[in-house]
BAFI-26543 format. One record per residue (C-alpha): x, y, z; residue in one letter. Coordinates in pm, 1 decimal, always signed. Example, Ala and Ser with C-alpha at 12.3 -4.5 7.8 and 13.67 -1.06 7.14 Angstrom:
<recs>
+1230.0	-450.0	+780.0	A
+1367.0	-106.0	+714.0	S
</recs>
This chain:
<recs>
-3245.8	-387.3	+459.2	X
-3110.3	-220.2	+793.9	X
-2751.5	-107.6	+732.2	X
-2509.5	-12.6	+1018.6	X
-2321.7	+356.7	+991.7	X
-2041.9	+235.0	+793.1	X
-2219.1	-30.7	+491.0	X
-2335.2	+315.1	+299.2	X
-1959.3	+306.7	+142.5	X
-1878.5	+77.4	-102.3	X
-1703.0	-265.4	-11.0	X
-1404.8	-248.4	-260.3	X
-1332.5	-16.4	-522.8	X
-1072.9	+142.9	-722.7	X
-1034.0	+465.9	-915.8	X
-917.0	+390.1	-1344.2	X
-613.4	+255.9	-1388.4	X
-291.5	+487.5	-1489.2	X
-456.2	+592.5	-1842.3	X
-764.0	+778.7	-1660.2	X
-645.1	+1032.4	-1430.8	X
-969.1	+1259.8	-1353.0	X
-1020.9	+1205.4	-973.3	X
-1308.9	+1467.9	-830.8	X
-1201.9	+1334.8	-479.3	X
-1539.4	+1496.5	-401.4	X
-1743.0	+1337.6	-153.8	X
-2098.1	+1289.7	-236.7	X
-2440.4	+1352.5	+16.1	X
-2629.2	+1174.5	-229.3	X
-2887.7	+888.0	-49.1	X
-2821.8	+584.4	-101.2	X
-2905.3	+376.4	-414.3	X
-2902.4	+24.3	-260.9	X
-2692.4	-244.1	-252.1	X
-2621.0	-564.5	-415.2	X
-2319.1	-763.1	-238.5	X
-2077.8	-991.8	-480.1	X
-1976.2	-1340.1	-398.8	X
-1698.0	-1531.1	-244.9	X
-1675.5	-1902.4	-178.7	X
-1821.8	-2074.2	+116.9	X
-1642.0	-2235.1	+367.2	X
-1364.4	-1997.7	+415.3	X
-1169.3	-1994.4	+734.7	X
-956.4	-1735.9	+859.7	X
-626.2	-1843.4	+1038.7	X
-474.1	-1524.3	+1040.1	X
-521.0	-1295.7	+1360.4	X
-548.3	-931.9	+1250.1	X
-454.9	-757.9	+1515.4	X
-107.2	-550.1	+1512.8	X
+13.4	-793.2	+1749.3	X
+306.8	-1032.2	+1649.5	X
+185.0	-1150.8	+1345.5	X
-51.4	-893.1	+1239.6	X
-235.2	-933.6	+870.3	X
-148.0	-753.1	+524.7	X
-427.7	-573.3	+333.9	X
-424.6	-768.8	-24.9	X
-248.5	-526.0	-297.8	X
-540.8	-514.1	-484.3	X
-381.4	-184.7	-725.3	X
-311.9	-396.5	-1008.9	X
-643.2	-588.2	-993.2	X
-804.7	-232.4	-980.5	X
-647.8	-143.3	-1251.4	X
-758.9	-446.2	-1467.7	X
-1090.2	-377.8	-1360.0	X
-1079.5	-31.5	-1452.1	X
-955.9	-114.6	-1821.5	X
-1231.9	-385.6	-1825.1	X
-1536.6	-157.6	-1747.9	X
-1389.4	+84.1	-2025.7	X
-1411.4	-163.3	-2330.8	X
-1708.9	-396.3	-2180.6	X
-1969.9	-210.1	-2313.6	X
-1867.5	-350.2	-2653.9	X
-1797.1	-726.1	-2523.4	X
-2044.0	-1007.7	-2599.8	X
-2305.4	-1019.7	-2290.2	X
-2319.6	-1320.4	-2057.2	X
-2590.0	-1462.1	-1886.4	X
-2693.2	-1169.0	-1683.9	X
-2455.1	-1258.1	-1383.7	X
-2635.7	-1555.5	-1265.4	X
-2448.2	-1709.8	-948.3	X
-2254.0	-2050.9	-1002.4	X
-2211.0	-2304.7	-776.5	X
-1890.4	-2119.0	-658.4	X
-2054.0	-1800.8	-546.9	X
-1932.7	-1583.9	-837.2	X
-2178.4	-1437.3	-1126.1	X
-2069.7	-1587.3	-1449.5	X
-2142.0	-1595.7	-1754.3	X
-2253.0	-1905.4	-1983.4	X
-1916.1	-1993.0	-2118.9	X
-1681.0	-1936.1	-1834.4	X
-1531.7	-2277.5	-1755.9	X
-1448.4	-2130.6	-1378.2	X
-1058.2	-2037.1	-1447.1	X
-1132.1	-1755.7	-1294.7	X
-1183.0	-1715.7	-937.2	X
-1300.5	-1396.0	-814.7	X
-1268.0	-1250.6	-455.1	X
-1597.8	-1073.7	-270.8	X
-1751.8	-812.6	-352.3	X
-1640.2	-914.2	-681.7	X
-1832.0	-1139.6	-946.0	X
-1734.7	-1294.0	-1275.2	X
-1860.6	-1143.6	-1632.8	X
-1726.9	-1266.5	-1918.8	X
-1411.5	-1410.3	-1754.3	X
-1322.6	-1071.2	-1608.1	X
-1389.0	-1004.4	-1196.5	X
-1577.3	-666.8	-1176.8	X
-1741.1	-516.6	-872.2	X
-2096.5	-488.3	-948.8	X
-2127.8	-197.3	-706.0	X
-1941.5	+31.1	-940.6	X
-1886.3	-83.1	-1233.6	X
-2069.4	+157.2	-1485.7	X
-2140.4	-129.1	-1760.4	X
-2239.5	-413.1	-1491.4	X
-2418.3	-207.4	-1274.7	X
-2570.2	-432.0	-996.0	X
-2554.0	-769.5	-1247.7	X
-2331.8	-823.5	-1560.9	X
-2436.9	-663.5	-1837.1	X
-2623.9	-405.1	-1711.1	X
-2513.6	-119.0	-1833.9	X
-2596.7	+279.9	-1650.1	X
-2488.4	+441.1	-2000.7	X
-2448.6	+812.8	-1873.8	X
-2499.7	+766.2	-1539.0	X
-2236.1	+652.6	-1249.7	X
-2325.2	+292.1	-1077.7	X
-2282.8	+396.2	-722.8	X
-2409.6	+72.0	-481.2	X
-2506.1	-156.3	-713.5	X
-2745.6	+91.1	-857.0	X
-2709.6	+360.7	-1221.2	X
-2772.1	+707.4	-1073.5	X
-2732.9	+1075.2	-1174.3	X
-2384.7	+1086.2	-897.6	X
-2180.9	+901.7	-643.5	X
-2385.2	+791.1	-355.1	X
-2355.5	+918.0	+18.4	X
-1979.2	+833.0	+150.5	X
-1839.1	+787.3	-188.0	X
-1672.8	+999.2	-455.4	X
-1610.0	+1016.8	-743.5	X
-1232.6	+856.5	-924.2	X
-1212.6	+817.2	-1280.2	X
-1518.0	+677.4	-1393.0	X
-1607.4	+486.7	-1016.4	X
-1779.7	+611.8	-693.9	X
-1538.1	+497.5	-458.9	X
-1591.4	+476.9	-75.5	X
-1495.3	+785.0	+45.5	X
-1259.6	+672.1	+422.7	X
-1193.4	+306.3	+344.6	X
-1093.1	+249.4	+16.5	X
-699.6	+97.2	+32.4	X
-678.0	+238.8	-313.5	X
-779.7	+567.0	-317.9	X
-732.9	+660.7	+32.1	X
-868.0	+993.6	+178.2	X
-780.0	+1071.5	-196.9	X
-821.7	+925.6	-567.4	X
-513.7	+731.6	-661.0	X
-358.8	+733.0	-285.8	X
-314.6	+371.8	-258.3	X
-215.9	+191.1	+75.0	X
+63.6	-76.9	+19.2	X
+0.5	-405.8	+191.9	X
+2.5	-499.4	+482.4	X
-127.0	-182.9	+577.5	X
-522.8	-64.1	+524.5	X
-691.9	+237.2	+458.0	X
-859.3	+352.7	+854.7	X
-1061.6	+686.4	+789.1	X
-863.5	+832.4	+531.8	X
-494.6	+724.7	+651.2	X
-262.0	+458.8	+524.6	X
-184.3	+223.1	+829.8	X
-169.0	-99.4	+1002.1	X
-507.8	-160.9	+1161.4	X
-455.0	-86.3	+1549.8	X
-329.9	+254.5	+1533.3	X
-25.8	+419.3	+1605.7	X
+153.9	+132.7	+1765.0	X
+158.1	-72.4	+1483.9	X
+420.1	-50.5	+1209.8	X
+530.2	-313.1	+923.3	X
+811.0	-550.1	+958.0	X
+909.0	-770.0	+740.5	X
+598.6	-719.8	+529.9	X
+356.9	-774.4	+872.1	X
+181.8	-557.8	+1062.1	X
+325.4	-569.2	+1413.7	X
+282.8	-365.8	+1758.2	X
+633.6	-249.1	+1841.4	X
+528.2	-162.8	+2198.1	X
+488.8	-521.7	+2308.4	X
+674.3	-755.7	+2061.0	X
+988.9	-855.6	+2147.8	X
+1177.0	-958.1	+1853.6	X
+1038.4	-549.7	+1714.8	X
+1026.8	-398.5	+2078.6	X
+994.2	+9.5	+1980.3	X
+1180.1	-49.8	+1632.4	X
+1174.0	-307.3	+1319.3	X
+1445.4	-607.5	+1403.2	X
+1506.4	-443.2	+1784.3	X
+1509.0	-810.9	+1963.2	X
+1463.5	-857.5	+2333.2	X
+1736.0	-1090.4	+2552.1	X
+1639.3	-1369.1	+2654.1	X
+1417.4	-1365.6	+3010.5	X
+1285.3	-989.4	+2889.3	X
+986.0	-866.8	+2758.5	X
+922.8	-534.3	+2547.3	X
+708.3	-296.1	+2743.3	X
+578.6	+51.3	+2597.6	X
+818.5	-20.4	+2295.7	X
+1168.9	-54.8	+2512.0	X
+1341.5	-368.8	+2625.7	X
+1323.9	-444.2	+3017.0	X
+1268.3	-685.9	+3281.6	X
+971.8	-654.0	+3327.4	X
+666.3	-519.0	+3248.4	X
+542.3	-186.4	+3365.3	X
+164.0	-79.2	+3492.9	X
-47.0	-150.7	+3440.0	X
+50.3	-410.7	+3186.0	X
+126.4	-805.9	+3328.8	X
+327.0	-1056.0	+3111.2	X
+74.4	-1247.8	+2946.8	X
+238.5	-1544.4	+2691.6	X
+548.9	-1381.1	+2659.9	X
+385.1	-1004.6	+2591.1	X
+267.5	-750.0	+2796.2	X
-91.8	-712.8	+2825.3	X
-308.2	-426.0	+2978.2	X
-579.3	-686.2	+3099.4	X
-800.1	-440.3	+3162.5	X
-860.6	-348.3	+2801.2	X
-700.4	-600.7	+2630.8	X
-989.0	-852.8	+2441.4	X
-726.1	-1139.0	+2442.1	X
-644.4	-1085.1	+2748.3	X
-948.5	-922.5	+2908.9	X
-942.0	-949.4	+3294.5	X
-679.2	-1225.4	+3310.0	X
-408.8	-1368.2	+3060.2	X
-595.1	-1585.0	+2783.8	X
-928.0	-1504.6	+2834.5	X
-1049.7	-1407.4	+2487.1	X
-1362.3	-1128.2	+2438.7	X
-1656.9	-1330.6	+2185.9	X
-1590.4	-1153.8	+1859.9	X
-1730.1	-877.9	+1770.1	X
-1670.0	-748.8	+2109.5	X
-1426.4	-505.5	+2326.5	X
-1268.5	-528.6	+2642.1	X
-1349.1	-262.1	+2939.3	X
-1227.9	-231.3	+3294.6	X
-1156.5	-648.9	+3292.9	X
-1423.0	-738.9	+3150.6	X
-1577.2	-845.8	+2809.3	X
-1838.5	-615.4	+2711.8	X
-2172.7	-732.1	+2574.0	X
-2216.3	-463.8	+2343.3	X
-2129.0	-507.2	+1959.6	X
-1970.4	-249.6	+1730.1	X
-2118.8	-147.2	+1447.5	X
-2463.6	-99.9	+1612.4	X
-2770.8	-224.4	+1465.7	X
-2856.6	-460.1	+1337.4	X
-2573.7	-677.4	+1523.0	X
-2667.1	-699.5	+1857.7	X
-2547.7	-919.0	+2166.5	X
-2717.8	-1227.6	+2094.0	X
-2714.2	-1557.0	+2293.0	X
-2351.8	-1463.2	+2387.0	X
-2226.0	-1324.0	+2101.1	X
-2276.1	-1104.7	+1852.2	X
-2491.6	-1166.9	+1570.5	X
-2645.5	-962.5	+1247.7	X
-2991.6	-1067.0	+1357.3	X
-3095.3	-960.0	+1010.0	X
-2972.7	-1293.2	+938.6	X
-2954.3	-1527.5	+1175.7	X
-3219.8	-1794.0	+1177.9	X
-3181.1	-1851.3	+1613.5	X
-3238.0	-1433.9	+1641.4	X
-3420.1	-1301.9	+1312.4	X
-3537.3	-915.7	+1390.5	X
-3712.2	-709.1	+1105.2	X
-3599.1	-421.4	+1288.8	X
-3226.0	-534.4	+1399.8	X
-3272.0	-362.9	+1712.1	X
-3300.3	-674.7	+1932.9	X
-3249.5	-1052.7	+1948.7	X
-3610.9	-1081.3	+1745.0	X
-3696.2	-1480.8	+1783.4	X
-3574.1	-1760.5	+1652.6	X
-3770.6	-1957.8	+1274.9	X
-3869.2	-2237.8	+1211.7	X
-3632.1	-2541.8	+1147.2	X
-3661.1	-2531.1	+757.6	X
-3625.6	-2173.6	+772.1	X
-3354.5	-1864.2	+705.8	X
-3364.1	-1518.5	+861.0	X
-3366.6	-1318.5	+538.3	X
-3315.8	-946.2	+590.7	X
-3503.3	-1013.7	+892.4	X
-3782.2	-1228.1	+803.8	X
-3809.4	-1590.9	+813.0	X
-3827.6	-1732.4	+492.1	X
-3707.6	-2044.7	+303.9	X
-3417.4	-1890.8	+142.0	X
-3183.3	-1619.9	+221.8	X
-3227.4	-1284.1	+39.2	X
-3037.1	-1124.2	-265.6	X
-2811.2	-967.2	-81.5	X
-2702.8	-1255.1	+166.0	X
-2521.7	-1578.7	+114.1	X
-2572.9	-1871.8	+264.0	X
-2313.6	-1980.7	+530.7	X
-2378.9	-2329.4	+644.2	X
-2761.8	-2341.5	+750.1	X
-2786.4	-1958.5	+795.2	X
-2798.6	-1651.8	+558.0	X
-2496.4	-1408.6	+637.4	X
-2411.8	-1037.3	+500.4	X
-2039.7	-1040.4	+464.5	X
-2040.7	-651.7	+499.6	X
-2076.2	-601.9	+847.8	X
-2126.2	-1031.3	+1016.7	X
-1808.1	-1021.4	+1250.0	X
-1860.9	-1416.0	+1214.6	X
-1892.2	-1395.0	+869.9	X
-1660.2	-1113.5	+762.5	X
-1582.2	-1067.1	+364.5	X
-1670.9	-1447.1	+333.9	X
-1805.7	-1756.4	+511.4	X
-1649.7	-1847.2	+841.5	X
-1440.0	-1558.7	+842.0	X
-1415.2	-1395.2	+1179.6	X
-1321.5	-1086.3	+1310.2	X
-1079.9	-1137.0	+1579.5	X
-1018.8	-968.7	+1917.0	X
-764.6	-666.6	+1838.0	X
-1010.5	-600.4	+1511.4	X
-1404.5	-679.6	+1642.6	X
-1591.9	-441.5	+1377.5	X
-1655.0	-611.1	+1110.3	X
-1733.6	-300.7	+805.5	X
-1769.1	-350.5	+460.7	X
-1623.1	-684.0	+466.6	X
-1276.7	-594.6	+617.7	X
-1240.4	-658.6	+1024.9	X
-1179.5	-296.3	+1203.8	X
-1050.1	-180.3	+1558.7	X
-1333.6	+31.6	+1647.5	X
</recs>
């Protein structure tokens, strides 16, 4: 199916745990081997706004997870096979004898009790159980070496800009709440935003952080461009008790509280109606939409709004069809790809908000 110019790197991944310690850090130009996306449960709902405004959102700490996963896909290969990864009612590939204890978080799947990532793990390449023997799994596919925009840590192709645990390097792990933007450790936003009190915050507009952690504004002041004052200065206005450049600012875009749809920006004042991430999520009915998926704007080519199918129907990887495809999940009455849906963002329901529109291998971005 179409991808957009960041889905070529894996989702999540992790070089071995502390035992294996042979990172290449080398970045592969292999093609791509395909894809095969893991599960999370339906019907999840983001309340958290992810922007490095006042009360930002941490990056899980998913080190120690990696490094159960990592430990896992080293002794698997002699573990008793499950069913082949078949998806539960849950979303997660299990196996026969899993009761459900275990709940595992997308791109992740279940096999044999233990979440894995299915697009690198070498001995449940793709599905549980399937096994690439010599070869690395690199996108849910066995091949000769690491795939394009991943390299090689341990015994996993890793994605080569975005992965919080080996970031810009094998082993280089990002401490929550911060992510891992292009290589650096940092709280999405950019430079403005720093962590206090374990949150991601802008320190040029919040007042109880204005420039520094714990530097609180009087009463009747606002923090503009990081210092304390009475006002704020242009071209920012006071917008809710911040200071807002309206003019680029997608929650404020144009005028305090007007909001950009997501997956948008905000330019000169106004909300633009072009989506990051390019195709296939185009500016769709008023928002944006992967119209690889969506049943009101299904496009084989994802290059525009395509039309909309028929009222038993899906858009699966753009064709209308009676059930979503392999690599989508159902979200409601439409099929979704939680890699790069800014609606539908790492899990059902889960959208990308203003300060972080670009929705890229299932984590919201700023750009």
């Amino acid at each position: 199916m179409l991808h957009n110019r960041f889905t070529s790197a894996l989702l999540v991944a992790a070089c071995a745990s502390a035992a294996v310690v042979a990172c290449s850090g080398t970045v592969s130009n292999g093609g791509l081997a395909g894809d095969a996306d893991g599960a999370a449960p339906d019907g999840k709902v983001s309340t958290k706004d992810s922007s490095t405004r006042d009360t930002g959102e941490g990056a899980p700490d998913s080190s120690s997870r990696d490094a159960a996963r990592a430990d896992a896909a080293a002794k698997d290969s002699g573990g008793t096979p499950d069913s082949g990864g078949t998806m539960d009612s849950g979303g997660n590939g299990g196996d026969a004898t899993d009761t459900g204890a275990v709940t595992c978080t997308f791109p992740e799947i279940r096999c044999n009790g233990t979440c894995i990532n299915p697009l690198d793990d070498p001995n449940n390449c793709g599905t549980c159980a399937s096994a690439c023997g010599a070869k690395v799994c690199t996108n849910g596919a066995c091949a000769a070496a690491c795939g394009a925009n991943t390299m090689l840590c341990g015994a996993l192709c890793v994605p080569a800009h975005f992965d919080p645990s080996n970031c810009g390097a094998c082993g280089t792990v990002c401490t929550a709440p911060e992510v891992c933007d292009y290589n650096v450790c940092g709280c999405p936003g950019g430079a403005a935003g720093a962590v206090c009190s374990g949150a991601c915050v802008d320190t040029q507009t919040n007042p109880t952080n204005c420039g520094t952690c714990g530097t609180k504004c009087a009463a009747g002041s606002v923090c503009s461009a990081g210092a304390c004052a009475a006002t704020c200065a242009n071209p920012t206005v006071a917008c809710g008790g911040r200071c807002a450049d309206t003019q680029t600012d997608p929650e404020n875009c144009g005028a305090c509280g007007t909001t950009c749809k997501a997956g948008t920006g905000c330019k000169a004042g106004a909300c633009g109606m072009t989506c990051f991430g390019g195709a296939p999520i185009q500016f769709c009915g008023g928002a944006c939409v992967d119209t690889t998926a969506s049943s009101a704007h299904c496009s084989a080519n994802g290059t525009d709004c395509g039309m909309a199918c028929g009222a038993s129907q899906v858009c699966a990887d753009g064709q209308c069809a009676a059930t979503c495809a392999a690599d989508q999940k159902m979200c409601g009455s439409s099929c979704a790809d939680f890699n790069r849906d800014p609606s539908n963002c790492g899990g059902c329901g889960i959208v990308c908000p203003p300060g972080r529109p670009n929705c890229q291998m299932g984590t919201c971005y700023d750009f």
